[in-house]
Structures are given as structure tokens and as C-alpha cells.
C-alpha positions as CSV (number, residue, x, y, z in Angstrom):
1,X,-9.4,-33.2,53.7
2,X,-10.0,-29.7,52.5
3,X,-13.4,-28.9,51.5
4,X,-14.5,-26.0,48.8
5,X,-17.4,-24.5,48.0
6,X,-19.4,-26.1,45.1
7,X,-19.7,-24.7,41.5
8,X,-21.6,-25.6,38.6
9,X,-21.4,-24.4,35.1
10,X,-24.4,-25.9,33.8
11,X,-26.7,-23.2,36.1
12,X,-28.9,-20.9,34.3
13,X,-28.9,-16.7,36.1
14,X,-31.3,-14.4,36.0
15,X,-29.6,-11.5,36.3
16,X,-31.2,-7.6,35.5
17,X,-28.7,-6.1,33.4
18,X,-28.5,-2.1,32.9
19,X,-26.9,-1.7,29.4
20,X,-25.6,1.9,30.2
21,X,-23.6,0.0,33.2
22,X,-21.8,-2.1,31.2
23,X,-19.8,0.4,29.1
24,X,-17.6,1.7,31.8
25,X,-15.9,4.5,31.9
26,X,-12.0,5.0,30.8
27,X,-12.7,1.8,28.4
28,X,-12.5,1.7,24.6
29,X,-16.4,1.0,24.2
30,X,-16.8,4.4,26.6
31,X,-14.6,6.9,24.2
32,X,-16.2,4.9,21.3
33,X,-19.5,5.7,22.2
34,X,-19.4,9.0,23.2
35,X,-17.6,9.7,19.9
36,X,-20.8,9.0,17.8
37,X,-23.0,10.1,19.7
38,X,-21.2,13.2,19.2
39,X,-21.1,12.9,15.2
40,X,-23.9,14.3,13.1
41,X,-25.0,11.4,11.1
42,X,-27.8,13.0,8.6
43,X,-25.2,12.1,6.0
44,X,-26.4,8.3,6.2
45,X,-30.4,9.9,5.6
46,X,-29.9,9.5,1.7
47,X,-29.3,5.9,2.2
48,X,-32.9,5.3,2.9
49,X,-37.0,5.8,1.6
50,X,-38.9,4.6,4.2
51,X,-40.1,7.9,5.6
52,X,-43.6,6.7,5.1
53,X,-43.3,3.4,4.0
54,X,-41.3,0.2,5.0
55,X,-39.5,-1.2,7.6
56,X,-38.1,1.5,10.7
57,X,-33.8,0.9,9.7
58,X,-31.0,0.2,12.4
59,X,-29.5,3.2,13.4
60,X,-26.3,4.0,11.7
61,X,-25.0,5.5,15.4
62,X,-26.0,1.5,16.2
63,X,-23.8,-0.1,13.3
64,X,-20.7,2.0,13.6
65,X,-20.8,1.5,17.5
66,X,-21.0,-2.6,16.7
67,X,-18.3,-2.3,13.7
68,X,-16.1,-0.6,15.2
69,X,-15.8,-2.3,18.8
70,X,-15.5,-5.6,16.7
71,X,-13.1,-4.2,14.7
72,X,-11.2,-3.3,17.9
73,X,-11.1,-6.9,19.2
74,X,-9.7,-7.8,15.5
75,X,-13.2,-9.2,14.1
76,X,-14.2,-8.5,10.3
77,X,-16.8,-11.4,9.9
78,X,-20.4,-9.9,9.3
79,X,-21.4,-13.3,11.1
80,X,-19.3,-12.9,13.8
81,X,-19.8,-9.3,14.5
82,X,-23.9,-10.5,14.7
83,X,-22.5,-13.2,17.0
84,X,-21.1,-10.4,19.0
85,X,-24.5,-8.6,19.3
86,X,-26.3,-11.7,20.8
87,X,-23.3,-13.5,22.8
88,X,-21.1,-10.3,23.9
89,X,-22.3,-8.0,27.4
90,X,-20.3,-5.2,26.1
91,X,-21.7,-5.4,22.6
92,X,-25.1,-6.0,23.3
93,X,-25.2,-2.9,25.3
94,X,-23.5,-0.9,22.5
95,X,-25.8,-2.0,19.9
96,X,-29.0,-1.5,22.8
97,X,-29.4,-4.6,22.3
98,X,-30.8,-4.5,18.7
99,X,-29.2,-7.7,17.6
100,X,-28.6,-6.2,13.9
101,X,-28.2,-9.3,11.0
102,X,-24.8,-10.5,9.2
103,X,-26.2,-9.4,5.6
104,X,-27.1,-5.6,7.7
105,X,-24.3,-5.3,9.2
106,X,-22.1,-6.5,5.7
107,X,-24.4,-4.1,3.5
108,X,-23.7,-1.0,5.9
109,X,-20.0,-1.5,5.8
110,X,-19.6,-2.1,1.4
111,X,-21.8,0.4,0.7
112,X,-20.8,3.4,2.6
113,X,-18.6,5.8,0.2
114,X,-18.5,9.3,0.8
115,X,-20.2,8.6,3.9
116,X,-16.8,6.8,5.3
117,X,-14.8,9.7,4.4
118,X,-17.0,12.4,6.2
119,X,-16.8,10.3,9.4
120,X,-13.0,10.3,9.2
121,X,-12.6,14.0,9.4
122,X,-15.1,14.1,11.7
123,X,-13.4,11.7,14.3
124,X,-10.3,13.9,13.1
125,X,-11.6,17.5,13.8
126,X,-12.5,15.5,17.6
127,X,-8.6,14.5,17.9
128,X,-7.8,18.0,17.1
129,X,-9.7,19.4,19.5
130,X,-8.6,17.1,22.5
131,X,-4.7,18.8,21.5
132,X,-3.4,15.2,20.0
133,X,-2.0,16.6,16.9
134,X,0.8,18.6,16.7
135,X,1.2,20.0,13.2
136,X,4.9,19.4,13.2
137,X,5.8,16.0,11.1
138,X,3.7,13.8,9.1
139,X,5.0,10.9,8.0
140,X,3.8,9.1,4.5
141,X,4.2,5.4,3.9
142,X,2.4,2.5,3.2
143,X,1.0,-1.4,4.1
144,X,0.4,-4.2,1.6
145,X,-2.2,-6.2,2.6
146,X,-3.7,-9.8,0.9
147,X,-7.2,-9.1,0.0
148,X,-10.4,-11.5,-0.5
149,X,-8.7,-12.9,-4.1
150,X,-6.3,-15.8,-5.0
151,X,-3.2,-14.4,-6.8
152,X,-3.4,-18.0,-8.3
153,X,-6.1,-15.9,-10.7
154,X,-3.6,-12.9,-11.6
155,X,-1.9,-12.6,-15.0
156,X,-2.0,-10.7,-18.4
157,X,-4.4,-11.7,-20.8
158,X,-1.7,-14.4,-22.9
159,X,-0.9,-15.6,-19.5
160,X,-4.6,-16.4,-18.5
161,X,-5.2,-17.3,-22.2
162,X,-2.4,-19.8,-21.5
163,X,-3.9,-20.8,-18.2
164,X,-7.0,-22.0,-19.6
165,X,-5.7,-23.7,-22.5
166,X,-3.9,-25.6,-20.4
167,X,-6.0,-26.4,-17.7
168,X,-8.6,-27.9,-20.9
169,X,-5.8,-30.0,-21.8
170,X,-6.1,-31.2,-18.7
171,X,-9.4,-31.7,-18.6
172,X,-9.2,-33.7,-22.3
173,X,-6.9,-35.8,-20.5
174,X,-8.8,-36.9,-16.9
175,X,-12.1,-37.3,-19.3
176,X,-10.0,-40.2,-21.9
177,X,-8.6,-41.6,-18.8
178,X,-11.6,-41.7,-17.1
179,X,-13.1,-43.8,-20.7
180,X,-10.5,-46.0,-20.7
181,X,-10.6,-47.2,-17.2
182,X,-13.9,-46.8,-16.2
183,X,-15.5,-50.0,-17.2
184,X,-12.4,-51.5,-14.7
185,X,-13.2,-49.4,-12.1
186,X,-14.5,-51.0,-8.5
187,X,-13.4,-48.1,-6.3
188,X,-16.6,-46.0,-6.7
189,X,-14.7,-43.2,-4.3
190,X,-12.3,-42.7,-7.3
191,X,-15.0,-42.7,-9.9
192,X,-16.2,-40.0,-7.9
193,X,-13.0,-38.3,-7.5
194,X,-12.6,-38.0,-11.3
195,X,-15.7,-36.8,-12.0
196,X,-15.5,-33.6,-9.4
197,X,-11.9,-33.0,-11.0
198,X,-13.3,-32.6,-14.4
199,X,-16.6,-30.4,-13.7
200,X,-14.2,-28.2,-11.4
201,X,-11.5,-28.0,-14.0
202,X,-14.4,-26.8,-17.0
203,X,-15.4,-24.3,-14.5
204,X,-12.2,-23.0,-14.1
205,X,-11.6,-23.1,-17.5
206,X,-15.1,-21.2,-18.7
207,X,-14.7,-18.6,-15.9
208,X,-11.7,-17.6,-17.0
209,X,-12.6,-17.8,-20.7
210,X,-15.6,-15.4,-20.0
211,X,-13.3,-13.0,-18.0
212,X,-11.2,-12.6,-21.0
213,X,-14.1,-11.9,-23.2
214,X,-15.3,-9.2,-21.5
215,X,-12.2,-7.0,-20.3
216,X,-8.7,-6.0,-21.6
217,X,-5.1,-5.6,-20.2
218,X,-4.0,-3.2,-17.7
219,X,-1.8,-0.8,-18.8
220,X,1.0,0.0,-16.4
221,X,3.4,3.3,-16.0
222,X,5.3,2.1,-18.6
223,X,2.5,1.4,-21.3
224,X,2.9,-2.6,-21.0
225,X,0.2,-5.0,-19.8
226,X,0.5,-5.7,-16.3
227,X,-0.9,-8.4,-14.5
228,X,-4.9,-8.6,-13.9
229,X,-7.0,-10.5,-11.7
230,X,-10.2,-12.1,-12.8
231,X,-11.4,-12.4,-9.1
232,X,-10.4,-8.7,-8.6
233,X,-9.1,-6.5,-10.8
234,X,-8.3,-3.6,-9.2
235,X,-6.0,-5.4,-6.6
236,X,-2.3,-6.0,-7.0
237,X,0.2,-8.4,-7.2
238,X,2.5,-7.3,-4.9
239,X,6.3,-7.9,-3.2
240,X,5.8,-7.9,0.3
241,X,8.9,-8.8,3.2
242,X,6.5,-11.7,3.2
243,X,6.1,-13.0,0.1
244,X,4.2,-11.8,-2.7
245,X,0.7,-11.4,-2.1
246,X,-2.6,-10.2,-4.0
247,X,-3.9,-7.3,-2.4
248,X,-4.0,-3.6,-2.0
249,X,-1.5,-1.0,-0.9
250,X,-3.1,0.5,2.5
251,X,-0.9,4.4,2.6
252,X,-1.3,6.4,5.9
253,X,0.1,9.9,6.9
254,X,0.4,10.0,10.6
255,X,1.3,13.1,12.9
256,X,4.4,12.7,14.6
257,X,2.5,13.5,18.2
258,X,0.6,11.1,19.2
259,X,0.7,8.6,15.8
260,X,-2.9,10.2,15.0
261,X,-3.4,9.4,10.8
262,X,-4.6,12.2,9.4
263,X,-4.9,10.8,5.8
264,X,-5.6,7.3,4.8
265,X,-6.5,5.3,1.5
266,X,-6.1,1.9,-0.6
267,X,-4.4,1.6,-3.8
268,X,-4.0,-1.8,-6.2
269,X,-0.7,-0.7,-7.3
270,X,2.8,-1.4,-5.3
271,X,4.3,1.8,-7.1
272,X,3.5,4.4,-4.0
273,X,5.5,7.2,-5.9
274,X,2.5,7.2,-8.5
275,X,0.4,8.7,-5.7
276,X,2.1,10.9,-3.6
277,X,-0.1,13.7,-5.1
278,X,-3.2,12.3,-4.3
279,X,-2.3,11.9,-0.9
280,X,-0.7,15.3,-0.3
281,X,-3.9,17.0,-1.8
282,X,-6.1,14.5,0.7
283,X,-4.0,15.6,3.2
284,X,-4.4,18.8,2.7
285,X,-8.4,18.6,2.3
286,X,-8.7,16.9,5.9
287,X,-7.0,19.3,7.4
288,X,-9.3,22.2,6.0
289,X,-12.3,19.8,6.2
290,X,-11.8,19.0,10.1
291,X,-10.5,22.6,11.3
292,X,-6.8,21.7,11.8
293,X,-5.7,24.3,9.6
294,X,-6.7,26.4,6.3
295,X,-2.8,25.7,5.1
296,X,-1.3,22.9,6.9
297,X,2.1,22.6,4.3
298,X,2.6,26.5,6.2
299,X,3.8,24.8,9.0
300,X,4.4,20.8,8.7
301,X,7.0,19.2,7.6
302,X,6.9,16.3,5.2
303,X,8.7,12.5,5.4
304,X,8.4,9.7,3.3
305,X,10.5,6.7,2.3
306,X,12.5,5.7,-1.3
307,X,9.6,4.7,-2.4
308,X,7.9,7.8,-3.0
309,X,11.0,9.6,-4.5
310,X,10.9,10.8,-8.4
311,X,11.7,13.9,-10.3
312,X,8.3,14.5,-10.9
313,X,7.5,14.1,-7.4
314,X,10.1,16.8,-6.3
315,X,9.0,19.1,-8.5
316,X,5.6,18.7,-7.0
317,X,6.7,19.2,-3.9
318,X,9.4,22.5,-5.0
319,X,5.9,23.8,-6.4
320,X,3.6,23.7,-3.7
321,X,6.7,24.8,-1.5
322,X,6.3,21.8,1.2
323,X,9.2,20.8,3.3
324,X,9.7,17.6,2.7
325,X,12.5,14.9,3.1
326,X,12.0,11.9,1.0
327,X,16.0,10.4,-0.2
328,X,16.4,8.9,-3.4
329,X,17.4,4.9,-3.4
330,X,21.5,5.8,-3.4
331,X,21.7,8.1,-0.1
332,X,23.1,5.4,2.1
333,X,25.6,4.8,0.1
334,X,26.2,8.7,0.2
335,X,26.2,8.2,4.1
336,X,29.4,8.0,5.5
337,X,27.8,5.9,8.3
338,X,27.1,2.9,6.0
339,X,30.3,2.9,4.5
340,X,30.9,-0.9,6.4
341,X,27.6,-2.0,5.9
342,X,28.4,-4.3,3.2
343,X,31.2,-6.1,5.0
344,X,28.4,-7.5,7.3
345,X,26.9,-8.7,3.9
346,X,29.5,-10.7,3.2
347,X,29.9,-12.4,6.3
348,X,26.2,-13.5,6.1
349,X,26.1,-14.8,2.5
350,X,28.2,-18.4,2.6
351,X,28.1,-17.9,-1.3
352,X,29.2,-14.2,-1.6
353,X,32.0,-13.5,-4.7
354,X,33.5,-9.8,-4.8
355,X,31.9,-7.8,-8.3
356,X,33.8,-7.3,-11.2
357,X,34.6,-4.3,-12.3
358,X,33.0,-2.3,-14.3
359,X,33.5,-3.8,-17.9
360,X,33.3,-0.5,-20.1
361,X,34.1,2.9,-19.7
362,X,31.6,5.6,-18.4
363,X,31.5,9.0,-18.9
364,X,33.3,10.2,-15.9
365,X,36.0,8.1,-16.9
366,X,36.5,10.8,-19.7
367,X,38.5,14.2,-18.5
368,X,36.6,17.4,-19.5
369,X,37.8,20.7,-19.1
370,X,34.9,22.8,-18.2
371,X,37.0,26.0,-19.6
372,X,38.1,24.6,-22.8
373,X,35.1,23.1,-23.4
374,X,37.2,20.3,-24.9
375,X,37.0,16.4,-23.8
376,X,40.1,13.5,-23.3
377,X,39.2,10.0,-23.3
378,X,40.6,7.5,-20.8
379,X,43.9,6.7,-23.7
380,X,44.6,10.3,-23.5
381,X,43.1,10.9,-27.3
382,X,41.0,14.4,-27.7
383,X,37.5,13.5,-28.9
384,X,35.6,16.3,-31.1
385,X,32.6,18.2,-30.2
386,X,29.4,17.1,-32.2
387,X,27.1,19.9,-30.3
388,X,27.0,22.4,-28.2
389,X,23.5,22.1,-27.4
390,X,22.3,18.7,-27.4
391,X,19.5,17.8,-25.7
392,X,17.7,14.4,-24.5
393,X,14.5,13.0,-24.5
394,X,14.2,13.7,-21.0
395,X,15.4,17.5,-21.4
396,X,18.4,17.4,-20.3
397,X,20.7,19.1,-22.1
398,X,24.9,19.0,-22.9
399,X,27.5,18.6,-24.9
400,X,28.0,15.5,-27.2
401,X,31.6,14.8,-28.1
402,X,32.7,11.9,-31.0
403,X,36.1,10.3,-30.8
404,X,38.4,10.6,-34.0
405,X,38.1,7.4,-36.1
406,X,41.6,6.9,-36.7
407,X,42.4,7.1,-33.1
408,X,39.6,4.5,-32.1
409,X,40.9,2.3,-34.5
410,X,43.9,1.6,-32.9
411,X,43.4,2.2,-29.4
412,X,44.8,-0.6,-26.9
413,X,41.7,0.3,-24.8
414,X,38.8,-0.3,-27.3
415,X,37.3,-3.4,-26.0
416,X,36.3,-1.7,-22.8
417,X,35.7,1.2,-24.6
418,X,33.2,-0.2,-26.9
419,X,30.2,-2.5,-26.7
420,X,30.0,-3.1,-30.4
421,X,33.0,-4.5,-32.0
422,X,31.6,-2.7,-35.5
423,X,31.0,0.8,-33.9
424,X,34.0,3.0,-35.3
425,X,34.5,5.5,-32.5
426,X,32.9,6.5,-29.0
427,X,30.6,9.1,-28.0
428,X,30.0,10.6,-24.9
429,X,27.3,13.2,-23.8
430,X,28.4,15.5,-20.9
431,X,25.2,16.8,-19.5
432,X,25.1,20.3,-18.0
433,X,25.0,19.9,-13.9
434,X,21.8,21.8,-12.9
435,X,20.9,22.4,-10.1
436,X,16.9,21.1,-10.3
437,X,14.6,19.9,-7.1
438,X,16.2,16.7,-7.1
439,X,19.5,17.6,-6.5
440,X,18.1,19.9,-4.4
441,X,16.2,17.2,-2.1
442,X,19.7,15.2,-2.6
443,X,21.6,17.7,-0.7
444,X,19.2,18.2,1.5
445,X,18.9,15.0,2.7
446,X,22.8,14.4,3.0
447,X,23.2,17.0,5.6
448,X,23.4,16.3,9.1
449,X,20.2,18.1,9.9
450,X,18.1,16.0,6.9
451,X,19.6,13.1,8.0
452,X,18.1,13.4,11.7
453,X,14.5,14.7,10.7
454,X,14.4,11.7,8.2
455,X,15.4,9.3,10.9
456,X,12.1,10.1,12.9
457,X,9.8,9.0,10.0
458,X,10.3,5.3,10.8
459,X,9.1,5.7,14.7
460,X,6.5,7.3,13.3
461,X,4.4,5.7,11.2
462,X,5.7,2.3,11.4
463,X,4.2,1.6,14.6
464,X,0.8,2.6,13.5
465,X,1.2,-0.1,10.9
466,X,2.1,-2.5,13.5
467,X,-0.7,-1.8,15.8
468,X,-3.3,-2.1,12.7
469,X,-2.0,-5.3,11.9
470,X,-0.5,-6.6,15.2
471,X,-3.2,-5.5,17.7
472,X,-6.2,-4.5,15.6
473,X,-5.3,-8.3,13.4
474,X,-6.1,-6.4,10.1
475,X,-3.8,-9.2,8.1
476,X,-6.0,-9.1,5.5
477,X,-8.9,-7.6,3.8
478,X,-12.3,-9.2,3.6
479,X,-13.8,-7.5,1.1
480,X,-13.6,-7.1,-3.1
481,X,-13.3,-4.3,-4.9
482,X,-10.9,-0.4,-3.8
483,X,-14.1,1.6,-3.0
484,X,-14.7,-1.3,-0.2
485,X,-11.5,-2.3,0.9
486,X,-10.8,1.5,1.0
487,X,-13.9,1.4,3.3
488,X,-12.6,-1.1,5.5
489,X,-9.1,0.5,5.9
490,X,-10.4,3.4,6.7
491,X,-12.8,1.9,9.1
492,X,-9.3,0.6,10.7
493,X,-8.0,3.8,11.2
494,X,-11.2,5.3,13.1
495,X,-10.3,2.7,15.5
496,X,-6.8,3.4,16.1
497,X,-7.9,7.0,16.2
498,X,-10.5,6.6,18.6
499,X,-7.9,4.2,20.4
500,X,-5.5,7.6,20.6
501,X,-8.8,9.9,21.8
502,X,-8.9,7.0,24.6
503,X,-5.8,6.8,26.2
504,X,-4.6,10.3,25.4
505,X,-7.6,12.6,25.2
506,X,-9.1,15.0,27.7
């Protein structure tokens, strides 16, 4: 019979271990520690009074070697990343064996602010300088990710107002029950039972009633309430490929080199467009900040999905003279490429019905004759001119036109012609075709060459998204509050950045 030699886990070593040894070269840990070490971190000095007094502090060099690697090897637990710093070789030679506590380690990454910012251009002047960004695309888009709150606790204030009455109701309901049967009760489990159900129910109840006291509505882009949430209110309730989740709206703007992000932040708000400013001008910042370049919109060009398309958005972009390529929702269906794609939709739908047609005219169904000046509805009846100069709300201006009453009244066509059976004739606006920065960006898009830089955006940035959440197992934030979660995401990106200085760096 074969014979093998004997092992035993249950043996205790004494081994002499040299911390330095352990963080080998050509490894994450190695790049990540050379990159503080490198960092001037007097910025943290504020964050402390004990030049004469108190306690010595960890190292911030110490915590942002220990975050980081954990947040590599997709841990966010302030427990766990202390576990790490007691159980994990690797770790404990990072942190020099300093064995930092949970609450530390949790205070260091909430409270950091400013401080979180200045290391990102730091570790982003470091990428610049190792030739891994190429200042010839970034692409814009962003990642909706479930935070530390239940969207169970999201609503406007009638909803939640709602909510409580009617988890009280509930409440007056469990408590008669519970009178009525108690005195023929044996189970004492279900006596129990009943009695958690109604103190958790009151809580419920009160904590939402003292949330409502104290705060009002949010107010969304279109001056109606949107939904709150009493656990967080500056998260979102969100429409994700996944569901609808309660979170924040994690936008990155990645170079199209290496996938290096050069600007990252956290919004509670699904409506990207809304902050396509913001992140151009934090763009633009970084790139001064960390030494890329005094003018980076000189040079790069833009990308960005639907999503961040408007007419004020356009303009922005027409003003600050940036070449960008961001389509409006319609330019597929201006692509001559997609012209089948929606057989393949009804193959894949069992319950698919062809649309009706349009029920009532629309103003390209009327003729007008640009010379003339003169408009023809669809029954071949001239229709008068009301203005020459009308203008709407929006400023755009035209020409209104006003079928002749007689003419309305007996027209064959006036059912699809008319919405309101008591409206006595039609009017139509023809608005003036001008030539603004949205039509602009429209025809821009549509050509061949705007079709092809557009196309790169997706390879882009999508995989850096992927990696994040994939990989680095960011599938959701741990934290309360955007200044923290903001903290965290951008803690993420370090990571991927540092990740990029490691395999690709000099």
C-alpha cells in the first residue's frame, strides 16, 4: 500500500515574518503602496489636536493602504477590513501591523470630504505621469447602485402620511384581537408573537410620523413632490435593468486609453442630464488640478449616452465649444441600420398587435408653401394666417394659421381633424426651422463619422462599470448620506485606478 507523508492541521508555527517581504513586487498591494507613500498627506493634519495632548493617531498612509486593499478584494465591512488586519499576511504587513479598530477604520472613511477629492487628483496626476491617459475621448455615463436604505421607506409626504395611518390601523386591529383572544390563549409562543408585532408596528408608525414633522417634500425638475426617503433622503428611487432600487446614481468619465476615470461622483437623482455641467466643470478642474492639461476641452473629445441629451445641455456644450457626441432618444430610428430592428420585436413578443394609426392630423400633414407663406389642410381647404410672428412659451417662434369656420363645419375629415367635437375650426402653428445646437448635435450624430466616434463610448466606459461592480463587488453602498457614499465611490475608483497604474504603468 502506498504510504504518504503525514500532515496535521491542528500544528501551531513559529515562523519570523519580514513585513516588507510579503508585499511582493508586480502585485496590487506593491503599486498600492508605493502610491501613498508617494502622496503628500498633510491634508489629513486638520483632522486632529493631539500635538501635545492625547492619544498618538493611526497614520492616514496606514488606513488608506488597509481600505483600499480590502476594497480590492471586494470588502466594505469596517469589521471585516479589522479582520483583515489581524487574520490577513498581506494586510498585516500593509497596515505594519497596527491592527487599526472597526469604529477607526469606519470614522476615517465617513468623514473624509475634501480630503477624498485631493487624493483622487493626486493618484490621477501619478496615472498621468506613467503615459496612461491619452487626452483623446472621455466617455460620460453612469451606475445605479442600492444604498444602506429600504425603498420600502420612500414616498411623498401623503404617501408616507398614508403609510402610517395605515400601518396604526393595523396596529388597532392586532391589539383588539389580541383582547379578545387572549384570555383563550395556551400557545405562549403566539402571545409572544403578537406582542413583538404590535411594539414593532408603533415604531414604525411613530418614526415615520416624526420624519414627517420635521421635513417637507422634495421638489423635482418639474416643481412636483417627488419621492423621499425617511431612512435617507438624499438617495433615489431609481429604474435600474434590475429592478428598481433605492440608491445613488454613481457617474464616471473615463479616458478612452487605458479606461483611467478621470472624474467621478454620486448623485440621488436618476435624471443624469440634470448634471452634465457639474461633471464637465469637475472634469475640467481635475485635469488642471493633477497637471493633465490647463484646457483639456482643447483637445478631447466628448461622448455620452440619451440620457444626458437636452437643449439646454447643447447649448452648454455649443458655448464652451467642446466636441461632443451625445444623440437624442430618436437617432436609431434615424439610422438606416435599425430600420428591421423592430421585426425582431415582434417575433419575441407572443402578444405583439401592429399600432394604429395615428388618430388625428399633425401639422406636417398640412401643405405649406414656404413662398406664399399660405397653408392647405389635409381636405384641400386654405386655412388663414392668425400671425406672422407667433411665439411659444419655449421661444420658438412661427406662424399660426386658423381654418375658415364654414369650411370646418362641413368637412368629411373633421373627426380626425379635431379632438373636441365643440372646437369650430383647426389651428396649426408652423414653427420657423432654425438651425440651433440641437439640430446641430442631430446632424452631427447622423453622419457616418458621429456615428463611429459614438459607437466607441460603450467599450469605454461600460467595462469600467463592470469591473467596479463585477471584480471590485461594489453592488451596493454601505454607507448613508451623498457626502459618504460619494466617499466610498470614489474610494472605488482609486482602486481601479491604482489597478490601471499596476498592470499598465512604468
Amino acid at each position: 500500500m502506498a504510504r504518504y507523508k503525514y500532515y496535521s492541521y491542528e500544528q501551531q508555527l513559529m515562523i519570523p515574518v519580514n513585513l516588507k517581504n510579503q508585499i511582493l513586487p508586480d502585485t496590487f498591494e506593491h503599486t498600492l503602496n508605493r502610491v501613498i507613500d508617494s502622496l503628500d498627506l498633510s491634508v489629513f493634519n486638520n483632522k486632529y489636536a493631539n500635538d501635545e495632548t492625547g492619544a498618538p493617531a493611526y497614520d492616514p498612509a496606514i488606513l488608506l493602504k488597509v481600505v483600499l486593499f480590502a476594497y480590492s478584494r471586494g470588502i466594505i465591512s469596517s469589521r471585516k477590513i479589522a479582520r483583515l488586519c489581524e487574520e490577513n499576511i498581506v494586510c498585516m504587513a500593509l497596515a505594519a501591523d497596527t491592527k487599526p479598530h472597526f469604529t477607526t477604520i469606519a470614522d476615517f472613511i465617513s468623514s473624509m470630504d475634501q480630503e477624498c477629492i485631493y487624493l483622487f487628483t493626486k493618484i490621477l496626476s501619478i496615472c498621468y505621469s506613467e503615459n496612461l491617459i491619452g487626452k483623446n475621448m472621455f466617455a460620460i455615463d453612469g451606475c445605479k447602485i442600492s444604498s444602506n436604505c429600504s425603498k420600502e421607506w420612500s414616498g411623498t409626504k401623503e404617501e408616507l402620511l398614508n403609510k402610517s395611518e395605515k400601518i396604526r390601523r393595523s396596529v388597532s386591529y392586532l391589539v383588539s384581537k389580541h383582547k379578545r383572544t387572549d384570555a383563550n390563549l395556551e400557545n405562549d409562543k403566539q402571545r409572544e408573537r403578537e406582542k413583538r408585532a404590535i411594539v414593532n408596528l408603533t415604531e414604525q408608525a411613530n418614526k415615520i410620523s416624526a420624519w414627517l414633522d420635521e421635513n417637507e417634500d422634495r421638489i423635482g425638475v418639474q416643481n412636483k413632490p417627488v419621492k423621499s426617503n425617511i431612512i435617507d433622503n438624499e438617495s433615489a428611487k431609481m429604474s435600474t435593468g434590475h429592478g428598481v432600487v433605492q440608491g445613488y446614481n454613481g457617474i464616471a468619465a473615463v479616458d478612452d486609453k487605458h479606461q483611467l476615470i478621470v472624474w467621478a461622483g454620486t448623485y440621488g437623482d436618476a435624471n443624469e442630464s440634470r448634471h452634465l455641467e457639474e461633471v464637465l466643470t469637475g472634469i475640467e478642474d481635475n485635469c488642471r488640478e493633477s497637471g493633465i492639461d490647463e484646457n483639456i476641452y482643447n483637445k478631447v473629445t466628448v461622448t455620452a449616452d440619451t440620457g444626458y441629451h437636452s437643449n439646454r445641455n447643447m447649448d452648454l456644450l455649443q458655448e464652451k465649444r467642446i466636441d461632443a457626441y451625445i444623440p437624442d432618444n430618436q437617432f436609431r430610428k434615424r439610422d438606416i441600420r435599425f430600420k428591421d430592428a423592430g421585426e425582431h420585436k415582434k417575433q419575441r413578443v407572443v402578444n405583439w398587435k401592429p399600432k394604429k394609426g395615428k388618430k388625428y392630423f399633425r401639422p406636417d400633414d398640412f401643405h405649406f408653401d414656404a413662398i406664399t407663406g399660405s397653408l392647405v389642410c389635409p381636405s384641400g381647404y386654405p386655412m388663414w394666417c392668425k400671425g406672422r410672428n407667433f411665439k411659444s412659451s419655449t421661444g420658438l417662434t412661427g406662424q399660426a394659421f386658423m381654418g375658415h369656420i364654414k369650411n370646418c363645419k362641413i368637412c368629411k375629415l373633421r373627426s380626425k381633424c379635431l379632438r373636441n367635437k365643440n372646437t369650430k375650426a383647426r389651428q396649426v402653428v408652423i414653427f420657423d426651422k432654425v438651425e440651433n445646437a440641437t439640430e446641430q448635435m442631430k446632424r452631427k450624430i447622423d453622419t457616418a463619422y458621429g456615428r463611429s466616434v459614438y459607437s466607441k463610448r460603450m467599450g469605454i466606459v461600460e467595462p469600467v462599470f463592470g469591473h467596479i461592480r463585477g471584480t471590485l463587488k461594489l453592488d451596493r453602498f454601505s454607507l448613508r448620506t451623498r457626502q459618504k457614499v460619494n466617499n466610498q465611490w470614489l474610494l472605488y475608483c482609486m482602486v481601479h485606478n491604482i489597478g490601471k497604474i499596476n498592470r499598465y504603468g512604468k
